[in-house]
N, C-alpha and C positions, 0 to 999 in steps of 0.2 A: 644482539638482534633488535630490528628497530620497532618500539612499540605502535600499536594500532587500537585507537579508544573504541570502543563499539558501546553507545547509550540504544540498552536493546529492552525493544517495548516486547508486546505480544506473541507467540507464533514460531514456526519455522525459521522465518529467513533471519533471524541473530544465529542461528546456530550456524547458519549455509555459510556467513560470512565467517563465523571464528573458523571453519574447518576450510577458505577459501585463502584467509590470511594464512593461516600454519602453512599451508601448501607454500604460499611465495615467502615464505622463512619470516615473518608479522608475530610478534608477540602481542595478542588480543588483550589486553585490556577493559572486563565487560562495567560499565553503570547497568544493574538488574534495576528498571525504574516499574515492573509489574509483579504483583506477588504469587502472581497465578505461572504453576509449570519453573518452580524455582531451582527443582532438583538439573533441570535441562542441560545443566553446562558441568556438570559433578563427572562427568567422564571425559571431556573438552581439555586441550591444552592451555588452559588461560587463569587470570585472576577473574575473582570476579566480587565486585563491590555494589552490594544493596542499598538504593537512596529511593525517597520518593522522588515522583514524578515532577514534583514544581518543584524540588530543592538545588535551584539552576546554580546559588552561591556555591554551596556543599562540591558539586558535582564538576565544578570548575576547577576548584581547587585541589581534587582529588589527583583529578587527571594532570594537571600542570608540575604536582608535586611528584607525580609518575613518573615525568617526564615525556610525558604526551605529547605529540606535536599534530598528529593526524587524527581526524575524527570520521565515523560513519554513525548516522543516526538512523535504526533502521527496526522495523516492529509495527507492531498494532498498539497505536495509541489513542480510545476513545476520546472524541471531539467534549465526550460531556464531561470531561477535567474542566474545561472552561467555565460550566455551572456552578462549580463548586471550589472557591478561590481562597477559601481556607486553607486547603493543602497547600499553598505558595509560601515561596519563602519574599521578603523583601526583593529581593530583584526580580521574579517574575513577576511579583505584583506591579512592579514599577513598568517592566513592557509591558502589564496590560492596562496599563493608564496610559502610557505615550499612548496606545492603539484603541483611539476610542470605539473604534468602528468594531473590535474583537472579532472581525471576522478572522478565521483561523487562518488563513495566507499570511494575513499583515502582521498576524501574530508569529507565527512560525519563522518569515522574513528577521522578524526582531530577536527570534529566539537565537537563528544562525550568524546574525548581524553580531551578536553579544557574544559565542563562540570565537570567532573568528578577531574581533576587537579584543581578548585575550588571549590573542596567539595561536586559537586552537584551527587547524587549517579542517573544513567538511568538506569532506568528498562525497562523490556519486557515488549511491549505493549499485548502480551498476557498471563501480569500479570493479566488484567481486564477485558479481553474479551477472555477466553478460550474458554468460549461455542459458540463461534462463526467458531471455528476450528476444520473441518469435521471429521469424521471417513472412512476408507479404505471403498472404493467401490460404487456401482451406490447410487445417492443420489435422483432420480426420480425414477419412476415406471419403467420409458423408459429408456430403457439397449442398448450399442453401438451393432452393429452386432460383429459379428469375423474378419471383414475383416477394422471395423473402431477402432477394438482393437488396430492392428497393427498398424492406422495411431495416436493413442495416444500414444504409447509406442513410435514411432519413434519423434512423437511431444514433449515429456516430456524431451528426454533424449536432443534434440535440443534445447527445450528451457532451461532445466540445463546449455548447451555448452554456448550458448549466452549470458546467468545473467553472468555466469564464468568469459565472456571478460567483464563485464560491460557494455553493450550494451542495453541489453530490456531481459524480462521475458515471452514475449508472441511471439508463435507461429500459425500459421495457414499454414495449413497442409493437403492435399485430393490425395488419391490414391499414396500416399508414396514420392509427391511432394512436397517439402517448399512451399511457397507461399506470405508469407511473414513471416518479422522476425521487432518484437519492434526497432525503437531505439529512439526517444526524443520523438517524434508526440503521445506516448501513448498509450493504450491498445485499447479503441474503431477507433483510427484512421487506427491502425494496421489490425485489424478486418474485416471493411470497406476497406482496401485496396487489402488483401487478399480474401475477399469476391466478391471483383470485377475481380479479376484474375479467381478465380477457379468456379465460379457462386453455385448454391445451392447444397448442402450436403457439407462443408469443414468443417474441425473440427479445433478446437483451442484448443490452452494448453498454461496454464502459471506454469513455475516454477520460485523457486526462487535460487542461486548462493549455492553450496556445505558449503559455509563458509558464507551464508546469515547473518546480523548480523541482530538478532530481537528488537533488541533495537531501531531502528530507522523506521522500514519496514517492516510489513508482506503485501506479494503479499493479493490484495485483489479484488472479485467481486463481482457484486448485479446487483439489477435491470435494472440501465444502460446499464450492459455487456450485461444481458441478451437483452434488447431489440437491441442491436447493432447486437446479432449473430441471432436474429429473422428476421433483415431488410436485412440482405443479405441470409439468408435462409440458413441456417450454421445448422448441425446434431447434434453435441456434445460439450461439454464447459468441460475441462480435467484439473483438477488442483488438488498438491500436500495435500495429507492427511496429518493433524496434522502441514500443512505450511501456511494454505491459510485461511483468514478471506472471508466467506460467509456471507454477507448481509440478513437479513431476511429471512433464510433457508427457512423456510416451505413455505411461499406464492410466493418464488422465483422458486422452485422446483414445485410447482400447476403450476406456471404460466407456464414453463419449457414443462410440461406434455404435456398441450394445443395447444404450439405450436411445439411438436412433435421435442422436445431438449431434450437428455441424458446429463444426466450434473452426471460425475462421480469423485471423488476424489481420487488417486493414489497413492502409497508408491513411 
């Protein structure tokens, strides 16, 4: 059976993809590179091997000596690693000297640049989780009005401008005002922050950057999100069609209904 690496941060989607690869006969291979939710894979058909997160030497060699040839790199992995460079082993330290700029693109570019310069081939994480990535248009019963259209369109095309700087993917957006804009604190904290400025009906939109690379990143929401735009009383949740990994579509989109959220997916 031919093995499949999976360096699985945070979350859900490491587990979506070990039970994606079993399906197409993929013997998973996981790097556990977060300590949190360790038990996760204890019922899973796979190996699974615990490294820190910067131990890119360790972690190379693990997988090559497996005989790894295929990687997916796929999870929630906190931007504020980069504050704290002690966790690195020599070779991630060394790509974040080439990358003086650290902003986390140039860096990530270098992390998969170093994979793949050791044979290791990364593929898109929506090699195995297609069906997770929406199709154009209202994904609830409940449709934005015409005048919360406008506040999507202006929120989508802001949050393209903002992933662009490398900054954040998520906007929140009411009556044609920003309100706030991502940048390390996250998509729920962004939310909550915005949701306190503009108080109830603010809509949110995340895109992801023109030259998004999928091999590292698809923008992604679920339940959480949802409950975050429900506590500040937030109208719509507006994310990129055929960009954006939805969490549990159908009972996110019921739940959505309920509490009188459009949640639409956008070209």
């Amino acid at each position: 059976m031919e093995k499949l690496g999976i360096i699985a941060g945070a979350g859900e989607l490491p587990i979506l993809v070990v039970q994606s690869a079993v399906a197409h006969d993929r013997q998973p291979i996981i790097i556990q590179i977060t300590k949190e939710d360790e038990q996760r894979f204890a019922n899973l058909s796979c190996e699974v091997y615990p490294y820190g997160v910067g131990q890119l030497n360790k972690i190379t060699h693990k997988l090559l000596d497996l005989n790894v040839k295929e990687l997916v790199i796929i999870g929630k992995i906190e931007p504020s690693i980069l504050l704290n460079p002690l966790q690195f082993d020599a070779t991630a330290l060394k790509i974040l000297a080439q990358n003086r700029s650290k902003k986390p693109t140039a860096i990530v570019s270098a992390v998969l640049e170093h994979f793949q310069s050791a044979g290791l081939s990364v593929l898109s994480q929506a090699q195995f989780l297609s069906h997770l990535l929406p199709e154009t248009g209202p994904l609830t019963k409940r449709k934005p009005s015409p005048k919360q259209w406008e506040d999507i369109e202006i929120g989508i095309q802001t949050a393209r401008q903002t992933a662009n700087l490398d900054i954040g993917q998520t906007v929140v957006i009411k009556n044609q005002i920003i309100l706030a804009i991502e940048a390390i604190e996250g998509t729920d904290n962004t939310i909550l922050r915005g949701g306190e400025l503009g108080g109830k009906g603010v809509i949110v939109a995340k895109a992801a950057s023109d030259n998004h690379d999928f091999r590292i990143d698809i923008p992604t929401v679920g339940m959480q999100t949802l409950q975050t735009l429900h506590e500040v009383k937030a109208s719509v949740l507006a994310v990129e069609a055929n960009r954006t990994f939805v969490m549990d579509s159908e009972n996110l989109c019921q739940q959505a209904d309920k509490w009188k959220i459009a949640v639409v997916a956008v070209d």
